[in-house]
Structure formats: C-alpha cells, structure tokens
C-alpha positions as CSV (number, residue, x, y, z in Angstrom):
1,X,-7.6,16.0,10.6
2,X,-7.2,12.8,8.4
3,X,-10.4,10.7,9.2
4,X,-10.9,10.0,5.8
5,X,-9.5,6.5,5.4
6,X,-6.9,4.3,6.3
7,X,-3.2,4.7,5.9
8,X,-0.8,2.0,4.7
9,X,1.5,0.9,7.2
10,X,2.9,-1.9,7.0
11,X,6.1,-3.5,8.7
12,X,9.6,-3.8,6.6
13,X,10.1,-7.3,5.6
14,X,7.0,-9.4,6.4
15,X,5.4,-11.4,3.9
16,X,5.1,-9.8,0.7
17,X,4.7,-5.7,2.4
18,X,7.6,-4.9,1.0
19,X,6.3,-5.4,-2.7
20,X,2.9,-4.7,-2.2
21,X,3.2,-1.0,-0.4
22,X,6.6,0.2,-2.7
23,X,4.6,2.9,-3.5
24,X,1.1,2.7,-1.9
25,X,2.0,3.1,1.7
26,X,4.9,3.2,4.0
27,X,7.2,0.5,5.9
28,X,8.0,0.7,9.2
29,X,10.6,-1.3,11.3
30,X,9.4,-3.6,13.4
31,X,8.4,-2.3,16.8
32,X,9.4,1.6,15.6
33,X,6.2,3.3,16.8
34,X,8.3,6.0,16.4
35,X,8.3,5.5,12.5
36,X,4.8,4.5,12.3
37,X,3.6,7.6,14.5
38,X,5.9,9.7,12.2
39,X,4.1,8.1,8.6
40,X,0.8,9.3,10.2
41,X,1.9,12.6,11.0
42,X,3.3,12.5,7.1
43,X,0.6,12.2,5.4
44,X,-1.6,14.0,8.1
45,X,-0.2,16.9,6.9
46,X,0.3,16.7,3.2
47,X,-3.0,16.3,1.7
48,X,-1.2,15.8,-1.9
49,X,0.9,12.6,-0.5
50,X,-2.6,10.9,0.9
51,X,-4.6,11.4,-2.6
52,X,-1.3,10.0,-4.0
53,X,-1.6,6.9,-1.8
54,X,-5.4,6.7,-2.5
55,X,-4.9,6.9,-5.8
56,X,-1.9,4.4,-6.2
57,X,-4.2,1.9,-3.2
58,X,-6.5,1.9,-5.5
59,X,-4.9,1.4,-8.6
60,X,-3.5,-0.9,-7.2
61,X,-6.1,-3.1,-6.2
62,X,-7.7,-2.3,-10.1
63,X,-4.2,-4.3,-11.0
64,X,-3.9,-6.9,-8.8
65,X,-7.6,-8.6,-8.0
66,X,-8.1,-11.9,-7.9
67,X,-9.9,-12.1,-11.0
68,X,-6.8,-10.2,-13.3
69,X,-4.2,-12.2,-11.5
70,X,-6.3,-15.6,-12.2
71,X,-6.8,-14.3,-15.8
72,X,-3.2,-14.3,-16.2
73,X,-2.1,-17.9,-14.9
74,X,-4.5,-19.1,-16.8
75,X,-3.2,-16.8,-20.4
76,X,0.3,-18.2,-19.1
77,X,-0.9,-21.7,-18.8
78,X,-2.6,-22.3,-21.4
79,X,-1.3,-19.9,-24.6
C-alpha cells in the first residue's frame, strides 16, 4: 500500500503542469478520474516508477527553488 507520500497529478494543460510534471508526475485530462484513479493504481504497483518520481520531485525542486532561479535572473541581468 503506497502511504508513503504524495503522487503527482496534475491536469493536462493548466498553468505551467505540463512543464513542470514532464517527468516528475503524470497528467490527467480534465475531469478523467478515470486517468487519475489509473496513475494511482500505476505507481501503486510499481515501486521502481514511484522512487523514480521521488527522485526526479526532488531533483527537481534542488533545480528549480526560488533561490537558483533568482540567482540566475540576476547572472542574466547583470553579466
């Protein structure tokens, strides 16, 4: 049973989810519970997909906080 985090769902074409989860999480169509019940079930039962999406979350987040993408306007502003 997968109780141990969260798992990246995000709808298809809202905002910026379609960058952000390319390959940290799944999109799902808009109102498909179908889809989003079938990511769960995904990665439910593959343990090797969800340390993949932990590890590329969380890589992820390493890459992208606020103070790394600050640090590079600034490099790009000001070099």
């Amino acid at each position: 049973m997968m109780c141990r985090s969260t798992i990246p769902i995000a709808f298809k074409d809202v905002g910026a989810n379609n960058d952000i989860l390319k390959f940290n999480g799944f999109l799902a169509s808009v109102d498909s519970i179908d889809e989003v019940c079938h990511f769960i079930n995904k990665v439910e039962n593959d343990h090797s997909l969800y340390l993949s999406l932990l590890n590329n979350g969380k890589e992820y987040a390493f890459k992208s906080s606020v103070d790394i993408q600050m640090k590079r306007m600034f490099d790009y502003l000001y070099e």
